[in-house]
N, C-alpha and C positions, 0 to 999 in steps of 0.2 A: 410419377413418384408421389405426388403430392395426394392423390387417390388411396392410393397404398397406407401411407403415414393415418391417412383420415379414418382408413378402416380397422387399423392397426387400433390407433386410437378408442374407438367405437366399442371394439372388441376389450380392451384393457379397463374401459369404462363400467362394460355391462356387468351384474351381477352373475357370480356363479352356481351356475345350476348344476346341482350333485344329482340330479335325475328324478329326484323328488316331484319337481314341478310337473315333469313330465308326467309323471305317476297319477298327479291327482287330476290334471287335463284328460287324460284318458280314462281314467275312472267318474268324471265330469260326461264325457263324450258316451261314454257306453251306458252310462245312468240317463242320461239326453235320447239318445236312438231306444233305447227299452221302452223308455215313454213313447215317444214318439210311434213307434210299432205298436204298441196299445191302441192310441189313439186310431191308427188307420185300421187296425180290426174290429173296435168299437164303431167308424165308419161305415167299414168295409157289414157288419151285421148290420147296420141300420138301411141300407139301400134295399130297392127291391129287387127280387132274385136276376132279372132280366139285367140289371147292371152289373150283379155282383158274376155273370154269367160275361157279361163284355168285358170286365177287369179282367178275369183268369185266362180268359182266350188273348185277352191282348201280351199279360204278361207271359202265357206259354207261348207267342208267335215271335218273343226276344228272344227266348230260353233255348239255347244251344245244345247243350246238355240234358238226354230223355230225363233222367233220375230228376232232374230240377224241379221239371215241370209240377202243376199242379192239378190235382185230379180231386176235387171236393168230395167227389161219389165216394171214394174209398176214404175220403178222411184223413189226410195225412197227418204225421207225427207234427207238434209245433215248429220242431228246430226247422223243418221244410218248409214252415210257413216265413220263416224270418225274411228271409229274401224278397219273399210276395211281398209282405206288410212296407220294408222298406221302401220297395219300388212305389208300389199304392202310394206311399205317404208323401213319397215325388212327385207322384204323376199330380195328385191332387192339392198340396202345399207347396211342391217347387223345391227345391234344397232349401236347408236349415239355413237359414241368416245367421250371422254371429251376435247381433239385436237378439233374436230367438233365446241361442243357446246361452248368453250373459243373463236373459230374465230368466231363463230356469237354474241358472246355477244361483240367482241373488231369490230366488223362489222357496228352494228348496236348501237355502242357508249352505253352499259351498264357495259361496264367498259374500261377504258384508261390504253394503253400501256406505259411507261415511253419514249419508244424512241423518 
């Protein structure tokens, strides 16, 4: 009971979010992965061909789905590429830190540090 009342509590405390927050969190997050995807094709061109040749096999031997896959001979459309960049930008960064994504949002002014 006492559990309850505390959550109860918690919840009557917190500010209310009209969805807004939400809105700019993900407009945050997708402006964060765009970069981030740059970054691992700015990478992903600087390596030499022989790794950039291990990346794609590695990432088509996850790729479940034929259409996914990636075949640089034919040049795929960018939107095809998105998925690779992402992956790339894990394999070699590891997931996004919340560290990460707080400096690119106080970086790129979508939200102000007090100091």
């Amino acid at each position: 009971m006492e559990n309850q009342r505390a959550k109860d509590q918690v919840k009557s405390d917190s500010p209310r979010n009209d969805g807004q927050t939400n809105a700019i969190i993900a407009g945050l997050l997708e402006e964060f992965n765009a970069q981030r995807n740059k970054d691992a094709e700015g990478y992903f061109n600087e390596v030499p061909a022989d790794m950039q040749k291990g990346f794609v096999e590695e990432f088509n031997d996850g790729v479940t789905e034929p259409s996914e896959r990636i075949n640089f001979a034919s040049m795929p459309p960018y939107r095809h590429l998105i998925s690779f960049y992402k992956w790339l930008a894990n394999k070699v960064w590891g997931p996004a830190s919340d560290g990460e994504i707080l400096g690119f949002a106080l970086k790129h002014g979508a939200i102000k540090s007090n100091s």
